[in-house]
Short mmCIF file of the C-alpha atoms (twelve columns), coordinates in Angstrom:
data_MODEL
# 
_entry.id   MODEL 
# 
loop_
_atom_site.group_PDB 
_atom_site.id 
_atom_site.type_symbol 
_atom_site.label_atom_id 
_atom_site.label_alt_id 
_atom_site.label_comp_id 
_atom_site.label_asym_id 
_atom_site.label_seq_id 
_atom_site.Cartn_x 
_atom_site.Cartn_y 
_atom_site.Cartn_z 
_atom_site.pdbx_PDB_model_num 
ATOM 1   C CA . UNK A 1   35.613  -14.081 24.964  1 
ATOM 2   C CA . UNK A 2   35.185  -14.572 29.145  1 
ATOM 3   C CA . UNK A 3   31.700  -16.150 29.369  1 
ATOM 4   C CA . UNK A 4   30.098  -14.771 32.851  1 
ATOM 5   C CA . UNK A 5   30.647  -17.230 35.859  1 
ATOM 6   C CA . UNK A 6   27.007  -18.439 36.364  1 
ATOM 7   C CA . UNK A 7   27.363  -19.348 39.837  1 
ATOM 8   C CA . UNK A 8   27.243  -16.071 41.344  1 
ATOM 9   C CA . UNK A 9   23.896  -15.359 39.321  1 
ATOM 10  C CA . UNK A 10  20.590  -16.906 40.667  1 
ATOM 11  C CA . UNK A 11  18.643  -19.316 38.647  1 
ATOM 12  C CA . UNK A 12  16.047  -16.435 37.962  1 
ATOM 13  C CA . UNK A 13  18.877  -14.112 36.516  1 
ATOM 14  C CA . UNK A 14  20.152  -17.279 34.317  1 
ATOM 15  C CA . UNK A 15  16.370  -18.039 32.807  1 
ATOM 16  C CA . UNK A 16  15.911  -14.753 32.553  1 
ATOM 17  C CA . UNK A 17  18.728  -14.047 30.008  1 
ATOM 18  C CA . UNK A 18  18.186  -17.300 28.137  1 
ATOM 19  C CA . UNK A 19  14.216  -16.037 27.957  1 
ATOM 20  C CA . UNK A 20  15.679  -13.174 26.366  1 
ATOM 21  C CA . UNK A 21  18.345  -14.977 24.123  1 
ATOM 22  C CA . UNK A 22  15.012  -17.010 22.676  1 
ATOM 23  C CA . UNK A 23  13.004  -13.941 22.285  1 
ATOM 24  C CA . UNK A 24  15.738  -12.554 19.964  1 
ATOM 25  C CA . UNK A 25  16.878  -15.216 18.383  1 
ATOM 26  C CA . UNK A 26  12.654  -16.226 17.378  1 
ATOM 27  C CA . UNK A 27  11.685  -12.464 16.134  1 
ATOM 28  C CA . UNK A 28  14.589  -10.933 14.845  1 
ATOM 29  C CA . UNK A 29  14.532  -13.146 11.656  1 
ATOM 30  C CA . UNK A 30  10.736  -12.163 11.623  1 
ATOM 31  C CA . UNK A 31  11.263  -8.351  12.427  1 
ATOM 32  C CA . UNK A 32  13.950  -7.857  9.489   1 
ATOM 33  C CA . UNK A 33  11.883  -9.346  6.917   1 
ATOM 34  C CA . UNK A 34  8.836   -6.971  7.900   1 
ATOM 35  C CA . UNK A 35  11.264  -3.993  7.222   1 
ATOM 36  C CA . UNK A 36  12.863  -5.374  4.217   1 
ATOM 37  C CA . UNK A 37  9.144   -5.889  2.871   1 
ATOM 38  C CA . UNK A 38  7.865   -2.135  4.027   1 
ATOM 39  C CA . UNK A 39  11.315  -0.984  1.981   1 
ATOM 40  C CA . UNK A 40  10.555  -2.678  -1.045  1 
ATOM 41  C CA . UNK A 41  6.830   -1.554  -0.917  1 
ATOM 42  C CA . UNK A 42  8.072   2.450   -0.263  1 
ATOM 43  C CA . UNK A 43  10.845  2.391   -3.355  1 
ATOM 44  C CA . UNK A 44  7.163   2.170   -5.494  1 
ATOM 45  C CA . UNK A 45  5.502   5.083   -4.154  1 
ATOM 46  C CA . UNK A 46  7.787   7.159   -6.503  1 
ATOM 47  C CA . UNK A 47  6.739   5.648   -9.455  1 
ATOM 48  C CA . UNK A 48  3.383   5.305   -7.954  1 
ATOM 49  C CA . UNK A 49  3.219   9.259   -7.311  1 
ATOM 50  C CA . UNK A 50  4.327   9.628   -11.632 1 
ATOM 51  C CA . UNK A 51  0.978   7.659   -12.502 1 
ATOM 52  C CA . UNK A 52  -1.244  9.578   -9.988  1 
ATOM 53  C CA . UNK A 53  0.380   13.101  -11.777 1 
ATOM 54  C CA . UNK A 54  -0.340  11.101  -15.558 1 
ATOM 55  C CA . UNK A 55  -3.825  10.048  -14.361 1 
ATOM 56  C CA . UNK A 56  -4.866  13.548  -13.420 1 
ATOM 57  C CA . UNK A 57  -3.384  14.930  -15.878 1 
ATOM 58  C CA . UNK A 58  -5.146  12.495  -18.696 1 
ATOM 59  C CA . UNK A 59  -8.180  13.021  -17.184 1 
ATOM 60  C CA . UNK A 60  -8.379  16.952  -17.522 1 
ATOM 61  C CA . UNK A 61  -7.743  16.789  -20.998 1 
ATOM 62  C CA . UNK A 62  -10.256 14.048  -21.315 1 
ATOM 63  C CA . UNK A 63  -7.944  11.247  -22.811 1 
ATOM 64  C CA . UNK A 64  -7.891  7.843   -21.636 1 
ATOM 65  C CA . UNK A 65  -6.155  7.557   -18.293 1 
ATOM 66  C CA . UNK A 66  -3.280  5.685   -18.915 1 
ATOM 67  C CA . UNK A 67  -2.160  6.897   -22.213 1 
ATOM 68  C CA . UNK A 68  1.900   7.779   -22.244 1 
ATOM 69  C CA . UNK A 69  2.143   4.944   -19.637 1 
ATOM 70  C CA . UNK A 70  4.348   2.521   -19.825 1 
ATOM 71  C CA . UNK A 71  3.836   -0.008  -17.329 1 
ATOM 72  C CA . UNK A 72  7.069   -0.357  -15.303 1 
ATOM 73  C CA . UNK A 73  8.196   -3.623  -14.205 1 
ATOM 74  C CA . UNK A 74  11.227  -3.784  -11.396 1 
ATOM 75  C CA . UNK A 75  13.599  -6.485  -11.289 1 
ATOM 76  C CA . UNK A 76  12.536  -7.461  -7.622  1 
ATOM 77  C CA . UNK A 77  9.217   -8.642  -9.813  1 
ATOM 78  C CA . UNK A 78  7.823   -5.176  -8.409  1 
ATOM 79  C CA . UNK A 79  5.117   -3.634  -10.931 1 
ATOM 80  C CA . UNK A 80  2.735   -0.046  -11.306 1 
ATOM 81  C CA . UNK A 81  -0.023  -0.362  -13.487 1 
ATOM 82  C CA . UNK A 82  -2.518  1.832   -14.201 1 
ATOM 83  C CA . UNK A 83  -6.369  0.785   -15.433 1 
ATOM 84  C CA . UNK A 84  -7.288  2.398   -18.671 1 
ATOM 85  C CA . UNK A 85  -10.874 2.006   -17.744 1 
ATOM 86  C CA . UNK A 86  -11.025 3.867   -14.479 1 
ATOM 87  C CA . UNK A 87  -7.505  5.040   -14.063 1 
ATOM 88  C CA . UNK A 88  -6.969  2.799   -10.360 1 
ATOM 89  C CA . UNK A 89  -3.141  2.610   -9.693  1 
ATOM 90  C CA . UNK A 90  -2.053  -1.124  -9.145  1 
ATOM 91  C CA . UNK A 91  1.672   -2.050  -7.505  1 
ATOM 92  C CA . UNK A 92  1.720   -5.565  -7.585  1 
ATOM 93  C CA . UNK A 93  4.614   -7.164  -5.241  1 
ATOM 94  C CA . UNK A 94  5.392   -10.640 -6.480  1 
ATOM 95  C CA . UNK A 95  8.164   -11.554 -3.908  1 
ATOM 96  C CA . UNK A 96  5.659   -10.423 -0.919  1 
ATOM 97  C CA . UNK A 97  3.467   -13.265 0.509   1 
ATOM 98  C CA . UNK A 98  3.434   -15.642 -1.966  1 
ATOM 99  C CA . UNK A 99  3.363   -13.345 -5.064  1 
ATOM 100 C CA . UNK A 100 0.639   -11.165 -6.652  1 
ATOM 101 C CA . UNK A 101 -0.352  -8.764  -3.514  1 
ATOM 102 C CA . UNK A 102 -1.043  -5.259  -4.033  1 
ATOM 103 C CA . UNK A 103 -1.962  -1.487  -3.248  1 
ATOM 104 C CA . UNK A 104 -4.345  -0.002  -5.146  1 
ATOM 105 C CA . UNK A 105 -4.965  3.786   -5.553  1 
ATOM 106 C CA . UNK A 106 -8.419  4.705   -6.530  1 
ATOM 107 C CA . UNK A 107 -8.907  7.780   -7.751  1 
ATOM 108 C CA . UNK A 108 -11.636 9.278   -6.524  1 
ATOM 109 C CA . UNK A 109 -13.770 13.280  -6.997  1 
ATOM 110 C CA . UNK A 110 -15.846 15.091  -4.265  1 
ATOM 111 C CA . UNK A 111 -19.120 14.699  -4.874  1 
ATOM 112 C CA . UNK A 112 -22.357 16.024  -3.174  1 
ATOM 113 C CA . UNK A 113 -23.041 13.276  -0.813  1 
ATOM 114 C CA . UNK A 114 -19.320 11.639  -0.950  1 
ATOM 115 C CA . UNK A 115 -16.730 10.265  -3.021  1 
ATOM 116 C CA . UNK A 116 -17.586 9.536   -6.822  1 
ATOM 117 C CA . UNK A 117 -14.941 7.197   -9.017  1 
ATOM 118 C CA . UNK A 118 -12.955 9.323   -11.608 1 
ATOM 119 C CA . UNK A 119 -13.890 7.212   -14.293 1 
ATOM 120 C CA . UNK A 120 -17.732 8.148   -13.939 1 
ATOM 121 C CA . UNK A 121 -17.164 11.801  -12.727 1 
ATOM 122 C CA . UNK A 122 -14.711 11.895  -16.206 1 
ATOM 123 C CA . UNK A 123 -18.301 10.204  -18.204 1 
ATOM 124 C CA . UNK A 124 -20.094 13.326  -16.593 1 
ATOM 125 C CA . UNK A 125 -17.524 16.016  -17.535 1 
ATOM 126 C CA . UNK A 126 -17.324 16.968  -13.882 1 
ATOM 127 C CA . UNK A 127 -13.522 16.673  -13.560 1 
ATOM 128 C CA . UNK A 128 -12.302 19.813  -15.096 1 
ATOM 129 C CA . UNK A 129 -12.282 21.818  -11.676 1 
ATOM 130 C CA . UNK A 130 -11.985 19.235  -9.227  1 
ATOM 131 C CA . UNK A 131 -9.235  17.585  -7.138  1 
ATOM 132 C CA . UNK A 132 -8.660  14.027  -7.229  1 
ATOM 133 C CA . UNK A 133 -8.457  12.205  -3.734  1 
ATOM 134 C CA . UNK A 134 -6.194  9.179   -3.735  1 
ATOM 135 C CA . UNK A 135 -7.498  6.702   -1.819  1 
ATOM 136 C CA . UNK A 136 -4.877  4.079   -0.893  1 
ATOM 137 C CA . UNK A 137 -5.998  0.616   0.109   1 
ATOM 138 C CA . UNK A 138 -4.834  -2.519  1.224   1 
ATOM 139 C CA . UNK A 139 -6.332  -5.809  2.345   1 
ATOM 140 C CA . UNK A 140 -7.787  -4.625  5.920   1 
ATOM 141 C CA . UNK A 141 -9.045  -1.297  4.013   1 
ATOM 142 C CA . UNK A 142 -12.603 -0.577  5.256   1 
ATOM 143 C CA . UNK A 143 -14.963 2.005   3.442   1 
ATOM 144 C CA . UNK A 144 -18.524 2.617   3.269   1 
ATOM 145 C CA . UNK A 145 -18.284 3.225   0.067   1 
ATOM 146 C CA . UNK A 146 -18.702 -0.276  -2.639  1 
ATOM 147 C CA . UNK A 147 -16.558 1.143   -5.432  1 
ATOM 148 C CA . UNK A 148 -13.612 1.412   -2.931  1 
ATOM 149 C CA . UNK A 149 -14.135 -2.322  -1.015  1 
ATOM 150 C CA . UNK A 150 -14.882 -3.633  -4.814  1 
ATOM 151 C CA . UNK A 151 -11.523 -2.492  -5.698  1 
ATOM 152 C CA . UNK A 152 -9.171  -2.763  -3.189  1 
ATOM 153 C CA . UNK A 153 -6.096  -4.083  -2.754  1 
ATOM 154 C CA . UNK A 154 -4.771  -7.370  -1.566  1 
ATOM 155 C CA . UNK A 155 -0.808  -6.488  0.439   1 
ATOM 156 C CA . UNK A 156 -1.415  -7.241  3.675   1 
ATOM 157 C CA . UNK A 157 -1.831  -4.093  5.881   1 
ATOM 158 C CA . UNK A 158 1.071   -4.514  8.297   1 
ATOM 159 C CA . UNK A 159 3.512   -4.299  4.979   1 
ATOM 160 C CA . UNK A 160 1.210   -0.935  3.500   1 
ATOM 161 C CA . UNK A 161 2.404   2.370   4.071   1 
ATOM 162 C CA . UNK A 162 0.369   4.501   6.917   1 
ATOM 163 C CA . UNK A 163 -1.956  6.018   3.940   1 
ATOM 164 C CA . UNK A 164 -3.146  2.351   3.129   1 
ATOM 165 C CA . UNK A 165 -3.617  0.707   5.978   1 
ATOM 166 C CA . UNK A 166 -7.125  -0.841  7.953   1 
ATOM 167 C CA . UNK A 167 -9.030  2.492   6.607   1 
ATOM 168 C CA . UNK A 168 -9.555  4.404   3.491   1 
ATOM 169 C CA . UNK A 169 -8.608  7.932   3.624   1 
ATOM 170 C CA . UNK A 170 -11.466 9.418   2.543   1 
ATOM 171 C CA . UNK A 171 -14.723 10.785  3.663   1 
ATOM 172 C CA . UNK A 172 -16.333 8.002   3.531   1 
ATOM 173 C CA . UNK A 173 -14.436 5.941   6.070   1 
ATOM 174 C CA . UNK A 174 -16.453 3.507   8.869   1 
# 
């Protein structure tokens, strides 16, 4: 390999490039984990989409939400959960900063002045004809709404799909 003869290029052209060798060489390392982080976060949503179906489907015929379940547990220490009490999705990432961070997915019915958990609207019988609205969160989610800050998750946004990042997709966002 013929390295270029630096003395025809100007010192400006020559700090320029080595600017740009540093910039590489400092973010790339950075910029590959990101993406190998966001890949192992999408390979849940799958398995994450089979609970939300088992969840809905549990709650229409009034059983607990996560009987049939079996909580799966991936061998990158990757988990999905689901509450029995009020049927909230849980991936827990235990390789991702420091172990333990997660999405949650609340599930959530329309109600007359907003969003109303499943688990209560499920108490009231008012499930039967409803649809559920996912609400993805993350640890920058915002909400007006308690049940959804109470409960959300801890995976820093910046790793979270689109769905679950800063704001929860719902109408009851800030």
């Amino acid at each position: 390999m013929k390295f270029p003869d630096l003395k025809s290029r100007s010192l400006v052209d020559v700090v320029a490039l080595l600017s740009l060798a540093v910039l590489v060489v400092t973010h790339l390392p950075a910029a590959l984990e990101s993406y190998r982080i966001r890949r192992q976060v999408a390979a849940l949503l799958p398995l994450a989409a089979d609970a939300q179906a088992l969840v809905g489907g549990n709650a229409l015929k009034g059983a607990a939400f996560d009987a049939a379940w079996v909580p799966v547990v991936l061998k990158n220490q990757a988990a999905v959960e689901i509450a029995a009490p009020t049927g909230i999705i849980t991936l827990t990432f235990a390789e991702i900063g420091g172990g333990g961070k997660s999405l949650k997915l609340i599930p959530m019915i329309e109600a007359g002045a907003g969003l109303l958990p499943l688990a209560q609207a499920a108490e009231a019988g008012a499930v039967s004809s409803r649809k559920i609205i996912w609400v993805c969160t993350s640890s920058l989610t915002r909400s007006r709404n308690p049940y959804v800050m109470a409960n959300k998750g801890t995976l820093e946004s910046k790793y979270a799909p689109d769905a679950c990042r800063h704001r929860a997709a719902s109408a009851d966002i800030l």
